[in-house]
SEDOSE-683685 format. One record per residue: x, y, z of N, C-alpha, C in turn; residue in three letters. Coordinates in steps of 0.02 Angstrom, whole numbers, padded with zeros to 5 digits, always signed. Layout:
SEDOSE-683685
XYZXYZXYZALA...
END
This chain:
SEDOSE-683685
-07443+00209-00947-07497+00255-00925-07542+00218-00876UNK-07536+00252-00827-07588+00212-00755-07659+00210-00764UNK-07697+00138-00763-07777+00156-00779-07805+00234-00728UNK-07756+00248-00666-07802+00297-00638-07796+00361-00690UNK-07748+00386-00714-07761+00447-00752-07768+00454-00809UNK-07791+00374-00851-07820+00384-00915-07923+00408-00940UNK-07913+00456-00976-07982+00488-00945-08029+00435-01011UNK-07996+00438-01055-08032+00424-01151-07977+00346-01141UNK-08005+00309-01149-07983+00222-01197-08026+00204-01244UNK-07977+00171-01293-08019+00162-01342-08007+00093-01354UNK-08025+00049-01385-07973-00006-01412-08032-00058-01464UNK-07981-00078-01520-08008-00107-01568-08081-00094-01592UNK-08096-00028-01600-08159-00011-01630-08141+00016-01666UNK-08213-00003-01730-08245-00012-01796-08305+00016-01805UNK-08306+00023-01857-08380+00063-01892-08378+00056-01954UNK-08411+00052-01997-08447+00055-02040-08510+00061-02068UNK-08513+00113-02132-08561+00141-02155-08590+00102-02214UNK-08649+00038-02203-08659-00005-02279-08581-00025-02260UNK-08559-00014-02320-08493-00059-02344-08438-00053-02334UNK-08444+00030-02328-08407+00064-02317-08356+00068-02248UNK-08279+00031-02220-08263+00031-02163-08239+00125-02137UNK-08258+00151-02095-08239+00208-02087-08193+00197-02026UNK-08201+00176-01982-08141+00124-01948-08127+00078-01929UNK-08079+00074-01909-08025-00015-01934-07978-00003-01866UNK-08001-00038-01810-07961-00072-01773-07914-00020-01745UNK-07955+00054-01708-07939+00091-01696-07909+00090-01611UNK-07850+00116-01584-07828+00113-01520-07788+00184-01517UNK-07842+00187-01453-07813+00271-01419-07808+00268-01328UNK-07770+00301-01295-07784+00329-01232-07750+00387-01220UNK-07823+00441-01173-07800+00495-01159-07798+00491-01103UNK-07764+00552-01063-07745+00528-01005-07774+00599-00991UNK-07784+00627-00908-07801+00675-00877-07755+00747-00880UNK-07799+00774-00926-07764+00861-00934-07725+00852-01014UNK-07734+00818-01021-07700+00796-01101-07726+00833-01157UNK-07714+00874-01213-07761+00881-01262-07697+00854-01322UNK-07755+00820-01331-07731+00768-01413-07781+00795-01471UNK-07729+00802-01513-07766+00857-01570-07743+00804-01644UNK-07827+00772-01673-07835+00738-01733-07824+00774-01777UNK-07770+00744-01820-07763+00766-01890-07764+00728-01956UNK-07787+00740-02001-07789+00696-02064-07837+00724-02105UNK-07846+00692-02186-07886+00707-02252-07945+00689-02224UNK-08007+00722-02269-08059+00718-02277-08080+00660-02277UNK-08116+00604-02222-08159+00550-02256-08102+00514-02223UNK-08054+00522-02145-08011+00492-02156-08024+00429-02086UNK-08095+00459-02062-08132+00453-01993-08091+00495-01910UNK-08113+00548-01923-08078+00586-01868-08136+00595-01830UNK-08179+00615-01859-08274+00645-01844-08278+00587-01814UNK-08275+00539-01847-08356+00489-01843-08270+00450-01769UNK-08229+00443-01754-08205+00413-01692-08239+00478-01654UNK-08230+00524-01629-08241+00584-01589-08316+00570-01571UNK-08349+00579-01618-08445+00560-01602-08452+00479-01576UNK-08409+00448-01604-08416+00356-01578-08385+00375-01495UNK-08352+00416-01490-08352+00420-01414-08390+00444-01359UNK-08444+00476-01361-08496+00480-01325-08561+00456-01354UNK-08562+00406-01411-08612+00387-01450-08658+00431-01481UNK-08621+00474-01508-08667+00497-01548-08666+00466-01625UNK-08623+00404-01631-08625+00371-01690-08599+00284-01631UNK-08643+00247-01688-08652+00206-01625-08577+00158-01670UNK-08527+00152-01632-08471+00084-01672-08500+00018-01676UNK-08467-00030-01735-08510-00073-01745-08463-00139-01672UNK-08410-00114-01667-08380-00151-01607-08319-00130-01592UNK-08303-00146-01526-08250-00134-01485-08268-00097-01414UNK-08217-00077-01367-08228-00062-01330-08191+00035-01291UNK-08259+00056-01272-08239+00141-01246-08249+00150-01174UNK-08211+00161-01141-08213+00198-01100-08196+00247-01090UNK-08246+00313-01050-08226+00374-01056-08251+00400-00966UNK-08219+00427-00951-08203+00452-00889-08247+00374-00840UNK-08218+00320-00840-08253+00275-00779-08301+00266-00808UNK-08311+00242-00872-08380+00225-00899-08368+00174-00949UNK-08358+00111-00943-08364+00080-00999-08419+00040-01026UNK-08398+00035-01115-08451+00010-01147-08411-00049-01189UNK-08431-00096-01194-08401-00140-01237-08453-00144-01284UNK-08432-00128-01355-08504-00153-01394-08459-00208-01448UNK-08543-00275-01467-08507-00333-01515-08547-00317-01564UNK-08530-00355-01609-08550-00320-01681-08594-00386-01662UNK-08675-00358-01704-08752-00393-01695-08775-00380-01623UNK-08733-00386-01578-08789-00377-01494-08786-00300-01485UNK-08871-00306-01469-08873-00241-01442-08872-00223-01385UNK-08852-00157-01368-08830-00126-01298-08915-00151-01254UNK-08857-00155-01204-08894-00186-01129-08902-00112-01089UNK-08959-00132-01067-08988-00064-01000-08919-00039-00981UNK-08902-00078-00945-08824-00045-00902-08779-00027-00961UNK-08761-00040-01013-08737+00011-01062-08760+00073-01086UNK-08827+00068-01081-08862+00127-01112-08840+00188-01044UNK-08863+00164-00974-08849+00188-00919-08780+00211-00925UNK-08727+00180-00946-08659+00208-00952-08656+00257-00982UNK-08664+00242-01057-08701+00317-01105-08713+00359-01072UNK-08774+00357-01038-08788+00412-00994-08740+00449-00955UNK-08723+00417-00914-08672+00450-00847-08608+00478-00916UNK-08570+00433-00956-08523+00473-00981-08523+00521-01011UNK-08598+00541-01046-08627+00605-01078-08614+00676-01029UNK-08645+00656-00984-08653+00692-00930-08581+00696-00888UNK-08538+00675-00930-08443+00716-00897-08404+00732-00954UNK-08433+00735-01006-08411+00754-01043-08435+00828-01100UNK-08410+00838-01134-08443+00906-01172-08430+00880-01255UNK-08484+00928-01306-08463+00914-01361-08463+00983-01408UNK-08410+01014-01426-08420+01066-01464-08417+01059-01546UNK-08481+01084-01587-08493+01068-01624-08472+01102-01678UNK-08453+01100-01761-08428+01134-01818-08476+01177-01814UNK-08519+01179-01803-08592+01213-01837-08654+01233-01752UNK-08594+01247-01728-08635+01279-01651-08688+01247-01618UNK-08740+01233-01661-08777+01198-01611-08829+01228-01553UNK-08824+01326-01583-08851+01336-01522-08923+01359-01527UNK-08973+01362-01479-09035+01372-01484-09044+01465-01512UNK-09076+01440-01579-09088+01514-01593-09136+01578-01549UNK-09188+01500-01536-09249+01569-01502-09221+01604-01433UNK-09150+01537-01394-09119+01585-01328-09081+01615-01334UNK-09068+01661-01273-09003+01717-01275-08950+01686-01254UNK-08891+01706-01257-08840+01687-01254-08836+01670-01189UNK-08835+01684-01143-08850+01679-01073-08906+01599-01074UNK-08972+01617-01092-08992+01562-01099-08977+01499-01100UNK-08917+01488-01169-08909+01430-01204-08861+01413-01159UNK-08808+01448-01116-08768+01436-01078-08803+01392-01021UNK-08861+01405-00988-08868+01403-00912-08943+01345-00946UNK-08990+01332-01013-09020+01276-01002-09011+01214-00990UNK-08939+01179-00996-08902+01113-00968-08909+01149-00882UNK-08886+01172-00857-08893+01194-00789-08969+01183-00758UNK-09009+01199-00791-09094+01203-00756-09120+01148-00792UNK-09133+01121-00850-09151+01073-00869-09137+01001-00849UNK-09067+01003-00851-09034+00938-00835-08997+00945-00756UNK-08977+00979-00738-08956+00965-00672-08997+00995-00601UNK-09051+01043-00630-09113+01045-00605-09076+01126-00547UNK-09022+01136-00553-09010+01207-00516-09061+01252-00513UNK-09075+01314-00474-09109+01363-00484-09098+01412-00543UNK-09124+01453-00560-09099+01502-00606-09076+01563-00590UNK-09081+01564-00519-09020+01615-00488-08941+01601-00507UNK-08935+01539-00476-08876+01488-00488-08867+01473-00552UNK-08913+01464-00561-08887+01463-00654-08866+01525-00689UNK-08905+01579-00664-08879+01637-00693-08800+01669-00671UNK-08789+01676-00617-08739+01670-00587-08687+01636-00630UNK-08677+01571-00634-08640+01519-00664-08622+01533-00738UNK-08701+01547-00758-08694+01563-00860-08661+01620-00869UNK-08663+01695-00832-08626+01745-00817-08558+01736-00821UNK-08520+01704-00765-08459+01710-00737-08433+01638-00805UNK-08459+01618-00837-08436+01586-00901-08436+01619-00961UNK-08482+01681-00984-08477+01705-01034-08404+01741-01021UNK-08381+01788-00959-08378+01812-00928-08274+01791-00952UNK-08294+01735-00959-08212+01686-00948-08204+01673-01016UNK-08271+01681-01071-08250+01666-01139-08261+01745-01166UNK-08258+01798-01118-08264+01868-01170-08314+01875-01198UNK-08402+01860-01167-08448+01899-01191-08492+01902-01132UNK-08473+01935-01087-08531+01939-01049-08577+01981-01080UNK-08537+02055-01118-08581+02104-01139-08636+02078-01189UNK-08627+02015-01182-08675+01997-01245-08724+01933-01213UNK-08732+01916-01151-08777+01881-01130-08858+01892-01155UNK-08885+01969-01161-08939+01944-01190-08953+01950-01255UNK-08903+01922-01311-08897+01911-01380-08912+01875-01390UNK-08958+01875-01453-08993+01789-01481-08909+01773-01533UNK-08926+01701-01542-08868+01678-01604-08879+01724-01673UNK-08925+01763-01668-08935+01787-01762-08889+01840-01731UNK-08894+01874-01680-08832+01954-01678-08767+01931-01664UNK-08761+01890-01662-08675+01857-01634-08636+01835-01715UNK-08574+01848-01714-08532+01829-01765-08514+01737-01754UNK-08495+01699-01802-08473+01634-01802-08426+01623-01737UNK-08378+01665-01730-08325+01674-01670-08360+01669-01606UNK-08405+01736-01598-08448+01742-01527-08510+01674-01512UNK-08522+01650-01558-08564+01585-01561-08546+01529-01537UNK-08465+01530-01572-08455+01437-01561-08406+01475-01469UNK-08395+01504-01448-08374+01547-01390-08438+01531-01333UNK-08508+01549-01349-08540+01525-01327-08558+01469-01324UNK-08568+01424-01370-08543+01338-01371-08494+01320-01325UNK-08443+01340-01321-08404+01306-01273-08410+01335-01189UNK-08452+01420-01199-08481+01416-01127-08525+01384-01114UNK-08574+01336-01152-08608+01311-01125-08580+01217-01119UNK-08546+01204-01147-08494+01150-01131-08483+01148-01067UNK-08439+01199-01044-08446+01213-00976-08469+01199-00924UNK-08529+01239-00940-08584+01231-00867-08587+01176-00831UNK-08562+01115-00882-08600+01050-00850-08534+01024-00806UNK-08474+01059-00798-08412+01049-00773-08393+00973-00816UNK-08379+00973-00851-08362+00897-00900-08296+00893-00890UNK-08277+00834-00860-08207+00820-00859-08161+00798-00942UNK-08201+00811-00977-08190+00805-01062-08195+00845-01084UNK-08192+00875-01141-08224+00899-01191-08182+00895-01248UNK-08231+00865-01313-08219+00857-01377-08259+00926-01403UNK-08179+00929-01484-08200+00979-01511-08209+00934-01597UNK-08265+00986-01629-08266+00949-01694-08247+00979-01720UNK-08196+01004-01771-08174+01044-01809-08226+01128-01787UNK-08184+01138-01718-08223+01194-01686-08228+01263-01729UNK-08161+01277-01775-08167+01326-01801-08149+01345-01880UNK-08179+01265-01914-08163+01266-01986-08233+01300-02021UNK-08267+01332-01995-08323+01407-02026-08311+01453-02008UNK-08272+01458-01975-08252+01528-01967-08183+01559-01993UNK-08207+01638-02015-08130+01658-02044-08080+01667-02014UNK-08027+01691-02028-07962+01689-01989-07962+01714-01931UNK-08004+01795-01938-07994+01819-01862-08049+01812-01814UNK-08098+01775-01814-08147+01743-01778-08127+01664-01768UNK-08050+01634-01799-08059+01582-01775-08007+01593-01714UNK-07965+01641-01733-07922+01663-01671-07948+01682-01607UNK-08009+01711-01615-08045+01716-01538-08067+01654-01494UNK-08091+01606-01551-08096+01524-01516-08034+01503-01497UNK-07994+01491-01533-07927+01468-01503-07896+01486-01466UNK-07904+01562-01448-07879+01610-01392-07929+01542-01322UNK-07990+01547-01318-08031+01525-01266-07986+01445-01278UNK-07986+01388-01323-07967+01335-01317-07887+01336-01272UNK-07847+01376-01304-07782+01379-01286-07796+01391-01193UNK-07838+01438-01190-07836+01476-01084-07865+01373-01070UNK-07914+01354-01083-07936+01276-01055-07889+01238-01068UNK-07841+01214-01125-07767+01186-01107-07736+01206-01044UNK-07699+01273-01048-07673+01304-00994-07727+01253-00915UNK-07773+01277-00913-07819+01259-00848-07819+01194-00837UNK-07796+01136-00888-07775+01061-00869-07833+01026-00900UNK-07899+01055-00940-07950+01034-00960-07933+00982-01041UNK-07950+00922-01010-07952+00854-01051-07971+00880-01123UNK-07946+00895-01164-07974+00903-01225-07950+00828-01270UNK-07991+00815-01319-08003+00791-01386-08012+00830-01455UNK-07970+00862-01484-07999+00906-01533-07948+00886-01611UNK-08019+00873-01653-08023+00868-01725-08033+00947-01755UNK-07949+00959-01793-07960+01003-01818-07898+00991-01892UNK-07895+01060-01932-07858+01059-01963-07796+01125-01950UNK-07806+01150-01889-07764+01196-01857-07699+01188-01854UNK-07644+01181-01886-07573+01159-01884-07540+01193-01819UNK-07554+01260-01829-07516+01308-01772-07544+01282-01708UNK-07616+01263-01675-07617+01249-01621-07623+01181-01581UNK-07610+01130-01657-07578+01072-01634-07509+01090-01618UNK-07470+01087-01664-07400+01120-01632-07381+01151-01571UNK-07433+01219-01573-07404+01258-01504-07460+01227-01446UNK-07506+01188-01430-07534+01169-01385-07542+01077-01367UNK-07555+01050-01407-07549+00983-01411-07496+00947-01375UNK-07512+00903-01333-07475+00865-01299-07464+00808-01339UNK-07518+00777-01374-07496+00730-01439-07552+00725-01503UNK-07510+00729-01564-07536+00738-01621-07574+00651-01653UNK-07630+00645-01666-07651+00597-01687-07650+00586-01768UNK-07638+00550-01805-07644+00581-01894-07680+00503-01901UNK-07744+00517-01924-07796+00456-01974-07800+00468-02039UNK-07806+00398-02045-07808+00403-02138-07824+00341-02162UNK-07893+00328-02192-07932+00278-02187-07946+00222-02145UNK-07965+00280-02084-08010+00247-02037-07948+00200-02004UNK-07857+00233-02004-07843+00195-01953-07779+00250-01913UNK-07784+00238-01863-07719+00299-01834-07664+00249-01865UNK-07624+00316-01889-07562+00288-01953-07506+00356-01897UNK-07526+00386-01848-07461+00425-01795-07499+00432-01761UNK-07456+00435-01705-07483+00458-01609-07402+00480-01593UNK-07407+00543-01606-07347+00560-01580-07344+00646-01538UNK-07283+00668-01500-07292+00723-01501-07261+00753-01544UNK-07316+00833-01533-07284+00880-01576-07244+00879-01611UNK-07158+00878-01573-07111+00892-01614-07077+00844-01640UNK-07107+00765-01617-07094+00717-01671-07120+00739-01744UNK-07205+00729-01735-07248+00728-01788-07250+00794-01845UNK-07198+00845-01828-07201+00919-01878-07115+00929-01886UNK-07070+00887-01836-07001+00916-01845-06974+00862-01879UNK-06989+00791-01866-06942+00729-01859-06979+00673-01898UNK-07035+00688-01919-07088+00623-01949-07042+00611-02033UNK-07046+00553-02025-07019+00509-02074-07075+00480-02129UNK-07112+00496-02098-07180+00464-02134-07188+00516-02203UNK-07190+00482-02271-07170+00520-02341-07283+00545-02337UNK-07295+00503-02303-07368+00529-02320-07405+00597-02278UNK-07356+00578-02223-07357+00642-02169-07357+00698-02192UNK-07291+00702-02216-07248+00753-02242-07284+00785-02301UNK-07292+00746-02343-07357+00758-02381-07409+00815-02365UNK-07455+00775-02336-07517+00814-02307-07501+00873-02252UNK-07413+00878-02244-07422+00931-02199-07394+01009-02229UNK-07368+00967-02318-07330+01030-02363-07405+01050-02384UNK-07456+01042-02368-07517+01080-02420-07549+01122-02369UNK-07514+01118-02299-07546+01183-02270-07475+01222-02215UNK
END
């Protein structure tokens, strides 16, 4: 894999919670237009790698780079200006869609879409409106731009979450278990929107427990299990051909 079209590197990072190691000497690379879809048990560190990649959980060491941004962190030194600065810039190309939406109750849907647009990239709100529009627009709610989050279903919410992912054009985007609150046929409307951004070549990262759309969308299946990738394979290795008795396992209970 050529450093030019790897977007996510990871290599030999760790974390731990107190005593607790949640990972152990973890190594990944994604490459451009790729979606690699985490799988594994509860507690197995799928979350906490996904958030250690734009720091929203800080690793206790190793090294990330994510779209042209690297950070090397050592366990005891703390991050230097120009790391923090990295943080920054890689935040800002990437997206994070959250289990639990994340979205501002007091704005409208439209709103929550287009305040990364005026806040942070300082656009007009013509342009922003414009933009937040022609995104609801692509996830199937425009009719609902001026809806607060209390009138929207779990489906139309985390839909708006990922229009507002969007806005910021992120050459990334991580998903956190995007649609394990929602019921069956509201999680099908998210996955309908995830599946069209595969199709479109958009870099995904997504932690889920979705079997069917690792399978039918995944370019490669990741499986953790105490805090260490135990497969990196594709699809139809990791569901047709896996040899692994623990695999096989965890994949007869769903």
């Amino acid at each position: 894999m050529s450093t030019s079209t790897v977007k996510v590197s990871v290599s030999a990072l760790a974390k731990s919670f107190d005593k607790l190691e949640v990972l152990r000497d973890v190594n990944l690379e994604v490459s451009s237009g790729e979606v690699v879809v985490i799988l594994g048990p509860s507690g197995s560190g799928k979350t906490t790698l996904l958030r250690s990649l734009n720091f929203l959980e800080q690793p206790d060491s190793g090294c990330i780079r994510v779209c042209d941004q690297q950070i090397d962190v050592r366990s005891g030194i703390a991050l230097s200006r120009q790391d923090r600065q990295a943080i920054t810039r890689l935040r800002q190309k990437t997206a994070m869609v959250f289990q639990s939406f994340n979205l501002f109750p007091h704005k409208t849907a439209l709103e929550n879409v287009t305040e990364g647009l005026i806040s942070v990239r300082k656009v007009t709100k013509e342009v922003a409106h414009d933009r937040g529009m022609a995104l609801l627009k692509q996830v199937g709610l425009q009719d609902k731009a001026g809806s607060y989050p209390a009138k929207l279903s779990g489906g139309q919410k985390q839909r708006v979450a990922i229009a507002r992912g969007l806005a910021m054009d992120p050459e990334v985007i991580f998903f956190d278990e995007p649609t394990s609150a929602l019921d069956p046929e509201l999680r099908d409307e998210v996955l309908t929107v995830m599946r069209d951004l595969a199709k479109a070549g958009m870099t995904m990262i997504v932690v889920t427990h979705e079997l069917r759309f690792a399978r039918e969308v995944a370019d490669r299946v990741v499986f953790m299990e105490g805090g260490v990738v135990v497969a990196n394979q594709s699809p139809e290795v990791f569901f047709n051909a896996n040899s692994s008795p623990r695999i096989q396992q965890f994949l007869s209970k769903y």
